[in-house]
C-alpha positions as CSV (number, residue, x, y, z in Angstrom):
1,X,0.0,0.0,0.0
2,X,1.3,3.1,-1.1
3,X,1.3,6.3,1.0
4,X,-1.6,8.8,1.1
5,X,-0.8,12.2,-1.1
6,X,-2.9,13.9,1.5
7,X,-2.8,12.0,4.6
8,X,-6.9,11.2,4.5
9,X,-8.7,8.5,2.6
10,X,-12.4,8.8,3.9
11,X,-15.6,5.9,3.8
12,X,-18.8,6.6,4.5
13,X,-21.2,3.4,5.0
14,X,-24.2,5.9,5.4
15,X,-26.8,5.9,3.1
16,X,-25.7,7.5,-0.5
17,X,-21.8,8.1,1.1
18,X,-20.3,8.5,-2.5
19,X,-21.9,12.2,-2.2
20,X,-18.8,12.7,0.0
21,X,-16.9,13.4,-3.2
22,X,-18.0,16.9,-2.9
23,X,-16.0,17.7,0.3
24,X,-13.2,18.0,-2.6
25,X,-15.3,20.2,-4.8
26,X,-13.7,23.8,-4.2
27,X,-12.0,25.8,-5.8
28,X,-9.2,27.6,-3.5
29,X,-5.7,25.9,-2.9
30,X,-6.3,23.8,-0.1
31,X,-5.5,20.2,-0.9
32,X,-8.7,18.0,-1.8
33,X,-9.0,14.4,0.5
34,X,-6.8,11.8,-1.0
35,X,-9.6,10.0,-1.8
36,X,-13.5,9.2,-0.8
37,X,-15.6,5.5,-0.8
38,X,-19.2,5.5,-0.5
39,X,-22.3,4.1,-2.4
40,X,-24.2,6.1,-4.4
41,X,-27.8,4.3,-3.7
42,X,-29.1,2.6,-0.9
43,X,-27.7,-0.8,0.6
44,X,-28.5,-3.8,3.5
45,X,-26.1,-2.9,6.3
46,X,-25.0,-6.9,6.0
47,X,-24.0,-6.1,2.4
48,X,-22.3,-2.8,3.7
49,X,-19.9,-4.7,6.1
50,X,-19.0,-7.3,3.8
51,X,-18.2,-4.6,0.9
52,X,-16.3,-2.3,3.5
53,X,-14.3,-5.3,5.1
54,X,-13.6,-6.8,1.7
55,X,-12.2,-3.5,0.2
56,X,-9.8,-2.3,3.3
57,X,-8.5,-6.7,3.7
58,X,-7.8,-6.2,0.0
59,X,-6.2,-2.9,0.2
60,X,-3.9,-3.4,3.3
61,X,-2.5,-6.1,1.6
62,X,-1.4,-3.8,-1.1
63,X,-4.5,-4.0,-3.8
64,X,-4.5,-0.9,-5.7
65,X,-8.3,0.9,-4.4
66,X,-9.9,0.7,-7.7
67,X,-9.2,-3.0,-7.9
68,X,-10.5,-3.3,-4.2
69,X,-13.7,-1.1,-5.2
70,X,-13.9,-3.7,-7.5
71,X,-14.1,-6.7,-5.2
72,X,-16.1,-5.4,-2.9
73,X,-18.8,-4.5,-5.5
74,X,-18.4,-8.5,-5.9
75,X,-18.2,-9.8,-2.6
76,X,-21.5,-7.1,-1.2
77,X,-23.4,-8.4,-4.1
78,X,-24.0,-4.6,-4.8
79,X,-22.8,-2.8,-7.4
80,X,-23.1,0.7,-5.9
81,X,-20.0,1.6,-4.6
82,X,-17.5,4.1,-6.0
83,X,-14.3,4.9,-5.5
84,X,-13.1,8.8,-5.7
85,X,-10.1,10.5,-6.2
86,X,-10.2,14.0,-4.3
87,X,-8.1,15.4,-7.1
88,X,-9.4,14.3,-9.7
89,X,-13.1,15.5,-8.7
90,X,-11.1,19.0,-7.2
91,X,-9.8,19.4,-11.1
92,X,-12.6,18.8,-12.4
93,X,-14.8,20.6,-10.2
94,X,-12.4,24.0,-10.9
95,X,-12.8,23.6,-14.3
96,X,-16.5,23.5,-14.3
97,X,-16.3,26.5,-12.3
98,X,-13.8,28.3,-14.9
99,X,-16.0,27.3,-18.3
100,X,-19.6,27.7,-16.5
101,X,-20.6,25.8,-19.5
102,X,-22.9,22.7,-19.7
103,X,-20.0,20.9,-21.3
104,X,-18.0,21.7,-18.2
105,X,-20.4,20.2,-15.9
106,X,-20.8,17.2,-17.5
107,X,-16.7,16.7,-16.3
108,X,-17.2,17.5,-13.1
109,X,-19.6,14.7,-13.2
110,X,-17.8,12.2,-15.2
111,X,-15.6,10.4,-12.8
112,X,-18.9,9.5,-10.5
113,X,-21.0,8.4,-13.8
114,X,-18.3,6.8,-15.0
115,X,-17.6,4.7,-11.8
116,X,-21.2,3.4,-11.8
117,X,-21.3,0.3,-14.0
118,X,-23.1,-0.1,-16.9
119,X,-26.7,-1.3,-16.7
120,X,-27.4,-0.1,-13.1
121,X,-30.4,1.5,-12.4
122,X,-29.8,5.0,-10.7
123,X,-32.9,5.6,-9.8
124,X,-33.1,3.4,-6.5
């Protein structure tokens, strides 16, 4: 397991945690979280501990956290999970806030569409 850029790697097992993301979202120099894990729709708290327990056993035994994101989605049995890096959605948060397009929004929100998979239903 590598070191944290920014010391703080933040999981919320609450309902809808992957909204955390936004704790990254502004725009002066202060550094963003390293990183947040959450779910982005509802989940059994049974499913919850086995998703968080399976991530963090996989990742303190060095598997890279999108990987681990990855198993856990597997081992929960729910495929609502995300993984965020606080940088990524920083930069793309400041560049929505520099264009103030439509185009630039849809950027900002691109690393949490495209971390849920294909054929979910958002809705729940």
């Amino acid at each position: 397991m590598k070191g944290l850029p920014y010391g703080l790697l933040v999981t919320f097992s609450t309902c809808e945690g992957a909204a955390s993301a936004r704790m990254s979202m502004h725009s002066d120099e202060t550094k963003p979280l390293w990183a947040t894990l959450g779910r982005y729709k509802p989940v059994e708290w049974s499913d919850a501990l086995v998703g968080f327990t399976t991530f963090f056993h996989n990742w303190f035994k060095g598997v890279d956290a999108d990987e681990a994101t990855r198993r856990m989605r597997v081992a929960s049995g729910h495929d609502g999970f995300v993984f965020f890096t606080g940088e990524k959605v920083k930069a793309d948060y400041r560049e929505f806030l520099l264009k103030g397009s439509l185009d630039a929004f849809i950027a900002a929100n691109r690393q949490i569409t495209s971390a849920i998979p294909e054929g979910t239903n958002q809705a729940s």
